[in-house]
C-alpha positions, 0 to 999 in steps of 0.5 A: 423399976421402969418396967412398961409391959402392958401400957400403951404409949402414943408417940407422935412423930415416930417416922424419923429423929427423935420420935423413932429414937423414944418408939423403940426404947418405949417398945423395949421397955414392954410398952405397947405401941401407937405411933403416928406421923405422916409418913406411914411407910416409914412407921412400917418400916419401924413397925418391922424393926421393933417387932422382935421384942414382941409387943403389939404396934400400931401404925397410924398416919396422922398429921398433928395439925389436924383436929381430923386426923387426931380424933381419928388416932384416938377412936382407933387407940381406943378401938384396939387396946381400950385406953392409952397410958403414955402420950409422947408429943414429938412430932416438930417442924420450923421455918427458921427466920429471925424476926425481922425477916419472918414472914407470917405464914413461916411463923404459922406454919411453925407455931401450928405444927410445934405447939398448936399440935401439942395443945390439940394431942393433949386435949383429945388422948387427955380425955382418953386418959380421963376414962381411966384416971391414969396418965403419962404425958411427955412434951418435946420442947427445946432447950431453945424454949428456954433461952435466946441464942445469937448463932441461928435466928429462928424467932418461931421455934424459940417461941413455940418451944417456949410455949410449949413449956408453959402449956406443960405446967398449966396442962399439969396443973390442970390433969393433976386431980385425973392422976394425969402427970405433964412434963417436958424434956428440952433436947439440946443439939441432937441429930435430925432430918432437921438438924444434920446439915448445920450440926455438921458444919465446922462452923457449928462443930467450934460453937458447940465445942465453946458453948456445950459444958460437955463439948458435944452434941447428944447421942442417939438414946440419950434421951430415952432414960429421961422419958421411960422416967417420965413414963413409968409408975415410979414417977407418979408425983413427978407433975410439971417439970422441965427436964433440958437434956443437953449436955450442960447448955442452959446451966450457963 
């Protein structure tokens, strides 16, 4: 089960965090490889740390922001491998403010980059998939798409991460009858380039201890088995779901 040998998988984000993470677990499923970001040197260097399991990677750079730079990935996807099966939207950034503070270039900065991206992926490698009647896409929410928090005011990525989460439903309920599945995995606290400073403070060490049911945060990989699912043949009817991954958070 959950073989990937012969689909092609676009990962965005792949540079750094948790797109790496997916890129190489897609990788070692079988799965053929387009990873954007716009750091191209760093998806190079991923290139060469996934080359030994023998599928075929292509590095793109790629702003998700850029309508330009979007059609341009899907013309080479198309170019090189003729379809695309797996759309993985990772790539994610925010100000983080709360909203009296918010200042509205960091509110659009952050709804651009996390959820106008998204709606912009969606739509161009949708269309690719559409030729084919065949499609796997996997939105990067949050669990904070799904709940408040009072620890950390950051009123732009709740919002966009929520969008995001409503963009999987309506997006799946629409590609339904292309044989297009969409759903979202909603990561709680893992390490990032974003994220290590806080998560590594005592402060936020004793409030994950008091608030996560399994008293950690999540470690690298342990979001790979939710997205191969996602990913696979074998989750063919499984369309529109919200899948948090975050040892227990918003189940209290």
């Amino acid at each position: 089960m959950f073989d990937l040998k012969g689909r092609v998988a676009v990962i965005s984000g792949a540079s750094s965090g948790l797109g790496k993470q997916m890129a190489k677990a897609f990788a070692n499923q079988g799965a053929d490889l387009v990873i954007l970001a716009r750091r191209i040197e760093r998806l190079e260097e991923l290139k060469n740390e996934v080359s030994s399991t023998g599928v075929k990677i292509i590095p793109i750079k790629c702003d998700v922001t850029s309508t330009e730079d979007i059609n341009n990935a899907v013309e080479l996807t198309e170019k090189e491998f003729g379809k695309v099966d797996i759309l993985v939207n990772c790539a994610g950034s925010s100000k983080d403010k709360g909203v009296l503070d918010m200042q509205d270039d960091e509110w659009d900065f952050t709804i651009n980059t996390d959820l106008t991206s998204v709606f912009k992926m969606t739509r161009a490698f949708a269309n690719l998939m559409k030729k084919n009647n065949y499609g796997r896409i996997i939105n990067i929410a949050s669990m904070y798409g799904l709940v408040g928090n009072t620890e950390i005011p950051t009123i732009a990525y709740h919002s966009s991460k929520g969008g995001v989460v409503n963009f999987t439903r309506a997006a799946a309920a629409e590609l339904a009858q292309y044989n297009i599945t969409v759903n979202a995995i909603c990561p709680g606290y893992f390490y990032t380039e974003l994220t290590t400073e806080v998560l590594d403070s005592d402060y936020f060490k004793e409030f994950a201890n008091n608030h996560v049911p399994m008293k950690r945060y999540g470690k690298e990989g342990e979001l790979n088995a939710g997205a191969i699912f996602l990913a696979s043949d074998e989750a063919s009817y499984v369309t529109g779901v919200i899948l948090p991954i975050d040892g227990g958070y918003t189940c209290v």
